[in-house]
C-alpha positions as CSV (number, residue, x, y, z in Angstrom):
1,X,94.5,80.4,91.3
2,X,98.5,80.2,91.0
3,X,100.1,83.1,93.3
4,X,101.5,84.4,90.1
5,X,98.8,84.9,88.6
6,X,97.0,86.3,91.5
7,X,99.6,89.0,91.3
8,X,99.1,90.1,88.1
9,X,95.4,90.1,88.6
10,X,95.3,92.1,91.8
11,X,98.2,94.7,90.1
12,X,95.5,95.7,87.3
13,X,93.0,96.0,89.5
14,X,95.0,98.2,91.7
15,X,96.0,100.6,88.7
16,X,92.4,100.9,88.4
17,X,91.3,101.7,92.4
18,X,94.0,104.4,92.3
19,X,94.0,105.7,88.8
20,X,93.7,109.9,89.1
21,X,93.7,109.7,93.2
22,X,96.4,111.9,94.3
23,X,95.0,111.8,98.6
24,X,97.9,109.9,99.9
25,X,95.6,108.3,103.0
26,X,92.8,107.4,100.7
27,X,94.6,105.3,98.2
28,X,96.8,103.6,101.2
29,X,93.9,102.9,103.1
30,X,92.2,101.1,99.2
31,X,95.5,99.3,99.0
32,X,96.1,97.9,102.1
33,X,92.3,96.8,102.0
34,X,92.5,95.5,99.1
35,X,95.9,93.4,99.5
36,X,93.9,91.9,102.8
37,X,90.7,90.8,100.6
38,X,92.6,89.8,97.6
39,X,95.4,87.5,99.4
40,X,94.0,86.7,103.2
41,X,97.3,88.3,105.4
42,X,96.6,88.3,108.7
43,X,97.9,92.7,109.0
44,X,98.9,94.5,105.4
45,X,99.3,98.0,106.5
46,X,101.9,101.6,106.2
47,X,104.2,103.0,107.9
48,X,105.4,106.7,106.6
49,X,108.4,108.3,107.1
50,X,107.4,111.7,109.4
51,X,111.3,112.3,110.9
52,X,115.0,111.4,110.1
53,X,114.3,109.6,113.0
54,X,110.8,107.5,113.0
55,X,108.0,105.9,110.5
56,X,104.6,106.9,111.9
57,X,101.4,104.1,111.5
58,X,99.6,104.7,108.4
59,X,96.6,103.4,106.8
60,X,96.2,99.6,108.1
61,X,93.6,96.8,107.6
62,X,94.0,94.1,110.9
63,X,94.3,94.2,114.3
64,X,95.5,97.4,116.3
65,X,99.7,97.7,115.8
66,X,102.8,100.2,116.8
67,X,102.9,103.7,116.7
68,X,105.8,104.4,116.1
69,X,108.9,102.3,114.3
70,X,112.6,103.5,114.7
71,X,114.8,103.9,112.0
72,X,116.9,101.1,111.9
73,X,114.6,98.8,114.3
74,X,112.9,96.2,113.2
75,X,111.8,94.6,110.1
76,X,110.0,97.8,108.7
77,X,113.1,99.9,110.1
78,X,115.7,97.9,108.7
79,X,113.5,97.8,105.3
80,X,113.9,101.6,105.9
81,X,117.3,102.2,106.9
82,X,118.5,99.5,103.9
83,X,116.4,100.8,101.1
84,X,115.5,97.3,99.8
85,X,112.9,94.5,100.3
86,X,113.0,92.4,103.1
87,X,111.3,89.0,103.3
88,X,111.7,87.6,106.7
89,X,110.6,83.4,107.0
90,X,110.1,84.0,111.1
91,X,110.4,87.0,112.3
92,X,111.5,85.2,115.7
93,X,114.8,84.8,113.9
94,X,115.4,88.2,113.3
95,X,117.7,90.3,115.2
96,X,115.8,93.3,116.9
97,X,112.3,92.2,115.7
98,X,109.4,94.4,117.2
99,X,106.4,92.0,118.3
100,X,103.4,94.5,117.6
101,X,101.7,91.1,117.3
102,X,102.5,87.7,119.2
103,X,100.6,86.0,116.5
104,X,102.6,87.0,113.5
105,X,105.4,84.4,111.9
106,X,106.6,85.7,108.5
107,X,106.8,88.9,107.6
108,X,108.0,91.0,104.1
109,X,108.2,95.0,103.9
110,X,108.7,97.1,100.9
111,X,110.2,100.4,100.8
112,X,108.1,103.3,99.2
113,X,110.1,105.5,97.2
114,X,109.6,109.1,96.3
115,X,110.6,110.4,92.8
116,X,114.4,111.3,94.5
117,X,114.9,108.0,95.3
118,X,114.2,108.8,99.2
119,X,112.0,106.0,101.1
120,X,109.3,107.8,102.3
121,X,107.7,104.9,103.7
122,X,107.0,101.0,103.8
123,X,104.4,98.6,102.6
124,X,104.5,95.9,105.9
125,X,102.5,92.5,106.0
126,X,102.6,89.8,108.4
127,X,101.2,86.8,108.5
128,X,100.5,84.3,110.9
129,X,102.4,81.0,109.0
130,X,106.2,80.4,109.2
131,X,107.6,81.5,105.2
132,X,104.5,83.2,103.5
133,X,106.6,85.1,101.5
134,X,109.2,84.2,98.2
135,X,110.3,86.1,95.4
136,X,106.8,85.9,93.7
137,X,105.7,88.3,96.4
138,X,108.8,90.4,96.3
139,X,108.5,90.9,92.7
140,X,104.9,92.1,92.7
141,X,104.9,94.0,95.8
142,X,107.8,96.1,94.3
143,X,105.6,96.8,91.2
144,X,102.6,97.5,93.6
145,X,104.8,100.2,95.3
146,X,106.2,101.4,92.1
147,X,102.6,102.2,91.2
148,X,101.9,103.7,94.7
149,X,105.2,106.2,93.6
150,X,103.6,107.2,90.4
151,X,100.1,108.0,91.7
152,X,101.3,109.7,94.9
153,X,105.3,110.6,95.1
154,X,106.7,111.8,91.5
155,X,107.0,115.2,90.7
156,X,103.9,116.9,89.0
């Protein structure tokens, strides 16, 4: 099956898995399991925003990883800091990179958005092959957090 279409598949089934779930661990801890089964990355895990100063480890399927990621630091830091997607072809190449793994290559991380806008945490996978990650996975992983924003950050 085409990436693409792999997308759109996996993006119904996760309206499904966390349609009416408002327990912000439970439906990470679905996602990022389910990301791992439906795609193979080697660590698909959270990190949430706890201070102005630090994301805290959240809900993660893969081997162990960092506590703690500085605002700013990093690829999930940076993602923070600069409110955007950012899809990293070897993370050996970027400036300030924290290893929590010597075995991942490529990396993307999506902010998390509450209903003000506010990044209240990331959506971080690695994997362990130079350039994993295009604009196909941009684009979906964007709506995937968009749906994680309606189901657990908007305003009731």
């Amino acid at each position: 099956m085409q990436k693409e279409a792999k997308y759109k598949e996996f993006l119904a089934e996760m309206k499904t898995l966390i349609s009416g779930e408002t327990d912000e661990v439970s439906v990470l801890a679905n996602i990022s399991a389910a990301i791992k089964e439906a795609f193979g990355f080697f660590w698909v895990g959270f990190y949430l925003v706890r201070s102005e100063q630090y994301m805290h480890l959240g809900p993660f399927q893969g081997p162990t990883a960092c506590y703690k990621i500085p605002f700013g630091r990093g690829v999930c830091g940076s993602s923070w800091m600069e409110a955007r997607t950012l899809v990293v072809p070897d993370v050996e190449q970027f400036p300030g990179h924290i290893a929590c793994s010597s075995l991942s290559r490529s990396e993307i991380v999506v902010p998390i958005f509450n209903a003000g806008g506010h990044v209240v945490g990331v959506l971080d996978i690695d994997s362990t092959e130079l350039a994993t990650f295009d604009d196909i996975d941009r684009q979906y992983l964007e709506q995937a957090c968009s749906l994680i924003t309606d189901t657990l950050y908007t305003v009731a």
